[in-house]
N, CA, C and O of each residue as an XYZ file, in Angstrom:
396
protein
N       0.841     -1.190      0.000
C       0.000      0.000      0.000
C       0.881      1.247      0.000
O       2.015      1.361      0.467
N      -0.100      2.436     -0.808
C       1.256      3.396     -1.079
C       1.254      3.986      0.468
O       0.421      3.702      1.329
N       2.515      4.976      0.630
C       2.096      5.687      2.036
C       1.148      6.849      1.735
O       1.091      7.490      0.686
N       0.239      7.044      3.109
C      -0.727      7.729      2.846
C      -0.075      8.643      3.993
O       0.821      8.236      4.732
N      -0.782     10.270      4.065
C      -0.417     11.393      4.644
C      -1.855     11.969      5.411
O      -2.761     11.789      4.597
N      -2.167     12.325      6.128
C      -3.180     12.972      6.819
C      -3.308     14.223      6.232
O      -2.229     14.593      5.767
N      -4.453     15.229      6.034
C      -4.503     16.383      5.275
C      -5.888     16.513      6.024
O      -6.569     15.505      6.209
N      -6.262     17.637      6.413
C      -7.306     18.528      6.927
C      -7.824     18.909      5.525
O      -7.095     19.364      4.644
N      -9.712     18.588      5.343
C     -10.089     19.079      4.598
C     -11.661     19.691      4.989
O     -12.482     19.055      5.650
N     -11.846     20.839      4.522
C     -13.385     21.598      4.826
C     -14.125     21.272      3.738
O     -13.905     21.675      2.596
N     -15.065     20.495      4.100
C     -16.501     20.454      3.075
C     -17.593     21.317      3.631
O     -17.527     21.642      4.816
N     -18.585     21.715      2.886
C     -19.543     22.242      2.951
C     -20.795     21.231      3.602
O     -20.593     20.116      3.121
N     -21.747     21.196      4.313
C     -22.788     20.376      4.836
C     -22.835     19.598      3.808
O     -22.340     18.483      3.645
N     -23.641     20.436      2.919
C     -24.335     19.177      1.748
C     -23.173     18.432      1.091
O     -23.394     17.247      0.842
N     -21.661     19.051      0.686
C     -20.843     17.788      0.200
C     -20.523     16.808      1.427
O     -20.447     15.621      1.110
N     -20.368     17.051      2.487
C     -19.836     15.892      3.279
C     -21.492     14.643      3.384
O     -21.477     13.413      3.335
N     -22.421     15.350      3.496
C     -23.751     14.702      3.390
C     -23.219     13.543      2.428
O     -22.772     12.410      2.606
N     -23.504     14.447      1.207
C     -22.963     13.746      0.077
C     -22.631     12.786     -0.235
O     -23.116     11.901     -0.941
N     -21.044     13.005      0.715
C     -19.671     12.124      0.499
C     -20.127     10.507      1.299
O     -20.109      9.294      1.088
N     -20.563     11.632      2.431
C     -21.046      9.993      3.848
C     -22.245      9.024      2.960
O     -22.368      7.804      2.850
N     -22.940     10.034      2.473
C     -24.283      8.558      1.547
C     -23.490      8.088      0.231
O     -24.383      7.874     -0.588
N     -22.514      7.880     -0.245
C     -22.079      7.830     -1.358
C     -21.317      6.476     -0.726
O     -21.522      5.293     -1.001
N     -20.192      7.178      0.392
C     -19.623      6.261      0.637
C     -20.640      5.110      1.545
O     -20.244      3.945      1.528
N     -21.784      5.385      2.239
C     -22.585      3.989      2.678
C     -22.597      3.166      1.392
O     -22.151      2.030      1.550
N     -22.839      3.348      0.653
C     -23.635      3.016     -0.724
C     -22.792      2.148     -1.300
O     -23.191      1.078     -1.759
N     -20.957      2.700     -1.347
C     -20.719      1.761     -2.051
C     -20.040      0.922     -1.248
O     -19.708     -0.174     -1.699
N     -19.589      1.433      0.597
C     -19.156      0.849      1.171
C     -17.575      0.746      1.066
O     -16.797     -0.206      1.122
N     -17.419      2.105      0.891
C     -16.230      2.647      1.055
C     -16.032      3.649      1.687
O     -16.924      4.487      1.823
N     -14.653      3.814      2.290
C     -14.576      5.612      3.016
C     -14.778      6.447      2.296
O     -15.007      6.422      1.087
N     -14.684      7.516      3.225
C     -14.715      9.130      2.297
C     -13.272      9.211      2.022
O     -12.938      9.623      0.912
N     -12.530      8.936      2.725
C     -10.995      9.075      2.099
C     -10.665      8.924      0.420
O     -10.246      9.581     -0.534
N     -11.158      7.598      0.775
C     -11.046      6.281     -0.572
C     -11.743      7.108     -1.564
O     -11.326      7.226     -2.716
N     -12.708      7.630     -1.163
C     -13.309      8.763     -2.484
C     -12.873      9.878     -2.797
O     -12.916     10.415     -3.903
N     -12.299     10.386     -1.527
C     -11.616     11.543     -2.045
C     -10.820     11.400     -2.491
O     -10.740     11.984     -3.572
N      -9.648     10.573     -2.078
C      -8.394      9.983     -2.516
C      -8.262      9.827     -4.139
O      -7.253     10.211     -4.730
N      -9.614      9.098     -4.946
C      -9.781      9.115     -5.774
C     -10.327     10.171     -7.158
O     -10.126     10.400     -8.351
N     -11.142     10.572     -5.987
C     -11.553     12.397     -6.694
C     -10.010     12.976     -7.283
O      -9.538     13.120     -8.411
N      -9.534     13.208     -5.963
C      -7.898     13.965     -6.357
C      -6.988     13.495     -7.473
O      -6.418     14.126     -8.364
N      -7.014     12.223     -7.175
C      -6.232     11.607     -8.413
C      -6.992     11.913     -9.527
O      -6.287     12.553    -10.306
N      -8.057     11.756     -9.938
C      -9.112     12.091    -11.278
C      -8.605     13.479    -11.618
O      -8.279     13.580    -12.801
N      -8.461     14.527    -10.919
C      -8.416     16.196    -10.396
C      -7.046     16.064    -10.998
O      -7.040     16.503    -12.148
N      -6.091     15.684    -10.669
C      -4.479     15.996    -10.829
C      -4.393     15.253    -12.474
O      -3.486     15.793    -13.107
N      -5.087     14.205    -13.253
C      -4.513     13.846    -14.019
C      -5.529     14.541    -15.173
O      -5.349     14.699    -16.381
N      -6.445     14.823    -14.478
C      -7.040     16.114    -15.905
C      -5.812     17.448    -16.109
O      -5.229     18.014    -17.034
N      -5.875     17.498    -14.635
C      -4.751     19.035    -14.966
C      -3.760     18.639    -15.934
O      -3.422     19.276    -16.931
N      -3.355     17.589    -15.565
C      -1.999     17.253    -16.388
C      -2.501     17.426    -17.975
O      -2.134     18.387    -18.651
N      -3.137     16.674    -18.346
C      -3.588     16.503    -19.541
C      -4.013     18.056    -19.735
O      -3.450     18.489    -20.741
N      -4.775     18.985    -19.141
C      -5.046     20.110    -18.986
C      -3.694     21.168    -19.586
O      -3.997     22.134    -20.287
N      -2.328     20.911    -19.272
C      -1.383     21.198    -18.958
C      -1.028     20.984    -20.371
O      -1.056     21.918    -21.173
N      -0.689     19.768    -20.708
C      -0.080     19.438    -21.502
C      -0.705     19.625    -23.157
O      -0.153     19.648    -24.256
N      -1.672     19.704    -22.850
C      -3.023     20.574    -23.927
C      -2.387     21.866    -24.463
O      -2.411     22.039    -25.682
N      -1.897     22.664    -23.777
C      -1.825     24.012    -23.293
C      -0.353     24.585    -23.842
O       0.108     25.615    -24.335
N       0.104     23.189    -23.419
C       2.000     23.748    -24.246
C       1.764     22.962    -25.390
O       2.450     23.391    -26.318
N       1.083     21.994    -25.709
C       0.971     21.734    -27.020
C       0.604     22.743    -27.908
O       1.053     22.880    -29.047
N      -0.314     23.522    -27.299
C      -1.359     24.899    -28.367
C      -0.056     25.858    -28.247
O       0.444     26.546    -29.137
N       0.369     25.706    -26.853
C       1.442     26.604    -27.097
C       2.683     27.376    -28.276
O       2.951     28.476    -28.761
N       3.225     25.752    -28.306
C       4.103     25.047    -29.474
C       3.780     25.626    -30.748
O       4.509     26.152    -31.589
N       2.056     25.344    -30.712
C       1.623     25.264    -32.281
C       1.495     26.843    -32.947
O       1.563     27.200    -34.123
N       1.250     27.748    -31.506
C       0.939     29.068    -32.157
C       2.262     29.467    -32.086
O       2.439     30.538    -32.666
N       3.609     28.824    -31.406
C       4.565     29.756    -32.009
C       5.009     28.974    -33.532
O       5.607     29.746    -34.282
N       4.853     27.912    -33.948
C       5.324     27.528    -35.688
C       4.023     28.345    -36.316
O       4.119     28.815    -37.449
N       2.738     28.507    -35.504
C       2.412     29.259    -36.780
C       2.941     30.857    -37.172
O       3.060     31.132    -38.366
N       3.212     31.760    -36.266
C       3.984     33.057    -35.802
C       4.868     33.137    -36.857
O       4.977     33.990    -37.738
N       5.771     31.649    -36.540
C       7.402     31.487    -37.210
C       6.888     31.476    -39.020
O       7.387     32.163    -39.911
N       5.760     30.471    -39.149
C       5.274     30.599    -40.453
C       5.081     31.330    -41.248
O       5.546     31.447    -42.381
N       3.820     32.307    -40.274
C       3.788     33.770    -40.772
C       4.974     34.597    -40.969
O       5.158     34.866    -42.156
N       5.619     34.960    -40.362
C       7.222     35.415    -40.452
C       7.881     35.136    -41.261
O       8.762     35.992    -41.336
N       8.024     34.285    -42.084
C       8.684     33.326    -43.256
C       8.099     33.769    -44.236
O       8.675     34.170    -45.247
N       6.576     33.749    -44.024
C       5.727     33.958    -45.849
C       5.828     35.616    -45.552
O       5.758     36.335    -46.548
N       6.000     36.304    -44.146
C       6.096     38.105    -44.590
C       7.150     38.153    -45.659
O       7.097     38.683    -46.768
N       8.603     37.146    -44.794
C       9.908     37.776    -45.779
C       9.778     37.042    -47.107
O       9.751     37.920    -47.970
N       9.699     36.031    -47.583
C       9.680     35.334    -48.252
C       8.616     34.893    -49.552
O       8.996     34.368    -50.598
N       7.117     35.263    -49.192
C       6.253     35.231    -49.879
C       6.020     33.353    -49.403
O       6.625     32.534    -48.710
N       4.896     33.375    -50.183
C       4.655     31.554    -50.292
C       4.753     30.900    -51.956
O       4.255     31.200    -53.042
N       5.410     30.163    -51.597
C       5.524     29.295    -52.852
C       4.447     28.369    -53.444
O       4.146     27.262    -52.997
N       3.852     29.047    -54.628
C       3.000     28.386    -55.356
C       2.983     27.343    -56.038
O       1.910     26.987    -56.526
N       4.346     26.466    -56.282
C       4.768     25.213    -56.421
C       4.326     24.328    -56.587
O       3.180     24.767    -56.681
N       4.173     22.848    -56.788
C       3.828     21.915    -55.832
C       5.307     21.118    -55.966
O       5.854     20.557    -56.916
N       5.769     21.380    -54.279
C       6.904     20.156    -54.377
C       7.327     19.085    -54.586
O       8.402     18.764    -55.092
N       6.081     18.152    -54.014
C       5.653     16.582    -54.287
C       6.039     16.062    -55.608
O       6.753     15.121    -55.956
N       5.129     17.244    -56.452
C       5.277     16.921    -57.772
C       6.617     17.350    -58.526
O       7.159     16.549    -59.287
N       7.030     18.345    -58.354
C       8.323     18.941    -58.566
C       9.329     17.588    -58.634
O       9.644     16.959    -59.644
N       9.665     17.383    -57.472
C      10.480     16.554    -56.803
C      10.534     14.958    -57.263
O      11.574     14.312    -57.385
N       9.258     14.488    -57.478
C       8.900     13.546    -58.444
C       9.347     13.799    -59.855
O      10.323     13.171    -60.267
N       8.713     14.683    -60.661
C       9.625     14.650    -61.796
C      10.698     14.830    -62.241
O      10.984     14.555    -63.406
N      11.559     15.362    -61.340
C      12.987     15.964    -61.084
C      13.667     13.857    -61.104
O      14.263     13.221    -61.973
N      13.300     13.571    -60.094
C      13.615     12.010    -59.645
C      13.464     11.133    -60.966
O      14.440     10.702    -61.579
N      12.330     10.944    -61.290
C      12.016     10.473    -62.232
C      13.262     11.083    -62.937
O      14.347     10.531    -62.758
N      13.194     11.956    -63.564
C      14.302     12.917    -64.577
C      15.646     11.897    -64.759
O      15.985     11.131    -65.661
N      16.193     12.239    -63.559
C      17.816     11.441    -63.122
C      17.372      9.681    -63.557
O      17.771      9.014    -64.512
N      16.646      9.395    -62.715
C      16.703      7.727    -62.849
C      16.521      7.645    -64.518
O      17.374      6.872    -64.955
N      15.787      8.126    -65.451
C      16.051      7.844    -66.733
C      16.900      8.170    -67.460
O      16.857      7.882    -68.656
N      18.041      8.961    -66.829
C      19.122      9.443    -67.660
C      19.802      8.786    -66.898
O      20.629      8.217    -67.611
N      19.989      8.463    -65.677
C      20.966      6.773    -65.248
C      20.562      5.773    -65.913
O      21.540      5.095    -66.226
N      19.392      5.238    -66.374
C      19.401      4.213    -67.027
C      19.605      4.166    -68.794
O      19.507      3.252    -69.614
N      19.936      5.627    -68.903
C      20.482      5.652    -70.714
C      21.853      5.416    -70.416
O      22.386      4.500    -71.042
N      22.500      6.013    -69.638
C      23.934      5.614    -69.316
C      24.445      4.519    -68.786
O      25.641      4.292    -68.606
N      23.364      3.697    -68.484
C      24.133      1.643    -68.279
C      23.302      1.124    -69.354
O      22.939      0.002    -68.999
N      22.906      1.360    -70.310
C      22.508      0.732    -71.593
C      23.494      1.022    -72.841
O      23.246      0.543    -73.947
């Protein structure tokens, strides 16, 4: 069992009401529920958290993006294709030169 710590907590009438018919019911403490509340509580934040520097992340590449197409303009291109026929290009002029 993990170690557990004592902590003073204030509920309001109706949540401890609450907590005490919840826990008859399922026949568990209020600890055991709170215990579990908290953990539920801490791993949203996290995810909460980690939400947050993800969006973070994303609005500074888009910033950096914008910044790039101010100096630079955007390229109307398509690379995929570019790059493909370029490839293509070479491999058939390697294969005129081993024939």
């Amino acid at each position: 069992m993990t170690d557990l710590y004592r902590a003073q907590v204030l509920l309001e009438r109706k949540q401890h009401q609450a907590l005490q018919a919840l826990a008859a019911a399922e026949g568990r403490s209020m600890s055991e529920i709170i215990r579990e509340a908290v953990a539920e509580y801490l791993v949203e934040q996290t995810d909460k958290d980690e939400l947050q520097h993800e969006t973070d992340a994303l609005n500074l590449l888009v910033a950096f993006r914008e910044k790039i197409e101010a100096r630079h303009g955007v390229y109307e291109g398509n690379l995929v294709i570019e790059t493909r026929a370029e490839r293509e290009q070479e491999i058939a002029e390697n294969l005129k030169n081993y024939q």
